[in-house]
C-alpha positions in Angstrom: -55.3 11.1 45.6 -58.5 10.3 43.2 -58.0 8.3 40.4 -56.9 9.4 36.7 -57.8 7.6 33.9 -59.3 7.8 30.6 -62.7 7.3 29.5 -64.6 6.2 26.5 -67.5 8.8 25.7 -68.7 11.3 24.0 -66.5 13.5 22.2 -65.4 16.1 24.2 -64.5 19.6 23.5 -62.2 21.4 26.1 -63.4 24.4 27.7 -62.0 27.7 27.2 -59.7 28.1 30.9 -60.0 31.8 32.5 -58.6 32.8 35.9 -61.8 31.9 37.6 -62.3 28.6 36.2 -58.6 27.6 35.4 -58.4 25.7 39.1 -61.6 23.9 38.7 -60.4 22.2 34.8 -56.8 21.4 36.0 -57.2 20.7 39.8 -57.6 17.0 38.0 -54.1 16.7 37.3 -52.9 16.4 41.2 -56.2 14.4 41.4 -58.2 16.9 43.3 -61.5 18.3 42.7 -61.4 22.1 43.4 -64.2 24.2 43.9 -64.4 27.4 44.8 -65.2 28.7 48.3 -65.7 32.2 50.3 -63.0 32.3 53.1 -65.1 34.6 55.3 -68.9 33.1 55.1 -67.5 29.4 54.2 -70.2 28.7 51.2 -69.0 27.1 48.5 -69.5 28.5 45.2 -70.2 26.7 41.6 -69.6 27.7 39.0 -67.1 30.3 40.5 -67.8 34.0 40.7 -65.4 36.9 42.1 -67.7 37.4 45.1 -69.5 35.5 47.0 -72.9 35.2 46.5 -73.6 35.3 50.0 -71.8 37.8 52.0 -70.3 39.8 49.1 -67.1 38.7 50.3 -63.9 38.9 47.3 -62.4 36.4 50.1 -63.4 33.7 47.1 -60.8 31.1 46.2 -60.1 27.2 45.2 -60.5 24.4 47.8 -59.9 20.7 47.3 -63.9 19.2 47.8 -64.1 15.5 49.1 -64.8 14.2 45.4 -67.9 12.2 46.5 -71.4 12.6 45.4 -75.1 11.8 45.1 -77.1 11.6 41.9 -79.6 14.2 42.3 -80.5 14.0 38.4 -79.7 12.8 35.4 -80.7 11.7 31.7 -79.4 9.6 29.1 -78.1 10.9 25.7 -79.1 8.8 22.5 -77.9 11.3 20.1 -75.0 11.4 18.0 -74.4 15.4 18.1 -71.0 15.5 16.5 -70.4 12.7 13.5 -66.9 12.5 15.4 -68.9 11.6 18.8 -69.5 8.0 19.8 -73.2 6.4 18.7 -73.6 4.7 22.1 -76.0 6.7 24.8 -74.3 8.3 27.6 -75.2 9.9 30.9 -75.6 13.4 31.5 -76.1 14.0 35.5 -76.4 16.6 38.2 -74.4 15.2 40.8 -75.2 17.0 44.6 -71.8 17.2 46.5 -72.0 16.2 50.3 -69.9 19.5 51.2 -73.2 21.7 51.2 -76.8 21.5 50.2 -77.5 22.3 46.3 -73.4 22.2 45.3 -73.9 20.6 42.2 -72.4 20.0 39.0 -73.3 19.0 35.3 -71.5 16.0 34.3 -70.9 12.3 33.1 -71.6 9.0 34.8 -69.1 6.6 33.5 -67.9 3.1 34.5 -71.7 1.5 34.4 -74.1 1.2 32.2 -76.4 4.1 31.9 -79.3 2.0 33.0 -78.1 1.0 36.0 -77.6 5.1 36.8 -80.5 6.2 39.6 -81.3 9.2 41.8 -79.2 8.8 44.9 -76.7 7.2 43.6 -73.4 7.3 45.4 -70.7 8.6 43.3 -66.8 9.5 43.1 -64.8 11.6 41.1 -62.2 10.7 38.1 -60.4 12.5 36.2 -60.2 12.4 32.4 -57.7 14.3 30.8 -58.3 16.5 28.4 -55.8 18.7 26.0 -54.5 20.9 28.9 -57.5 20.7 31.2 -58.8 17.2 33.6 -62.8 16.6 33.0 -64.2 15.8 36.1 -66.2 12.3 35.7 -68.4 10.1 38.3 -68.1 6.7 38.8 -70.3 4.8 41.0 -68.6 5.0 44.6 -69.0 1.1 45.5 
C-alpha cells in the first residue's frame, strides 16, 4: 500500500468527481493510484476518455499503476493566487509514469525543497486527502 498523509501546500480546491474520473480522485483512499487502461489494446489512458484513443475500444476501465515516476518537467510557483493559499513557492511538475511512454500527469512535488526538484527525478506517489477525493502527490522515491 502507498503511503497517506497530509501535506502542507497550496490551497487546494477539490475537483468536481464524474464517472470517468471518480476512480482516479479516490483510488488514494486504498492507497492505489488508478489510471485508466483499454482492456483490448493495453494503452493506458490519462486523463480518462470512454474509448480508447487507440483502437476505439469502450473496453476502457481503472487499473492500479505502479505509483512510481520520473520528473519529465516541472516549475516552481512563487505566486500567492488565492489570499487563503500559502506564500511559500511550490512545485508544479509533469511527472512521466514508467507504465508507458508519455503517461503523464500534472501535479505537486512535495517532501523537498523545490530547488532540490530536477528533470529525472525519481518519484513516488502519496496521497493527500482531500474533502471526499485523495490528491495524488510525488515525493522523491529515495
Amino acid at each position: 500500500m502507498i503511503g497517506t498523509v497530509a501535506a502542507a501546500g497550496p490551497l487546494r480546491v477539490p475537483p468536481a468527481l464524474t464517472p470517468l474520473n471518480r476512480s482516479f480522485w479516490t483510488g488514494g483512499a486504498e492507497g492505489r493510484l488508478l489510471v485508466h487502461r483499454c482492456r483490448d489494446c493495453g494503452t493506458w489512458l490519462h486523463p480518462a476518455p470512454e474509448v480508447c484513443r487507440v483502437c476505439l475500444s469502450r473496453a476502457v476501465g481503472p487499473e492500479p499503476a505502479s505509483g512510481r515516476g520520473t520528473v519529465a518537467a516541472f516549475t516552481v510557483n512563487h505566486q500567492q493566487w488565492n489570499p487563503a493559499g500559502t506564500v511559500e513557492p511550490y512545485v508544479i511538475a509533469m511527472v512521466e509514469l514508467p507504465e508507458q511512454a508519455a503517461l503523464r500527469l500534472i501535479t505537486n512535488v512535495v517532501g523537498c525543497r523545490p530547488g532540490d526538484v530536477h528533470i529525472g527525478m525519481a518519484v513516488r506517489v502519496r496521497f493527500e486527502p482531500l474533502d471526499d477525493v485523495w490528491l495524488p502527490l510525488f515525493e522523491p522515491d529515495v
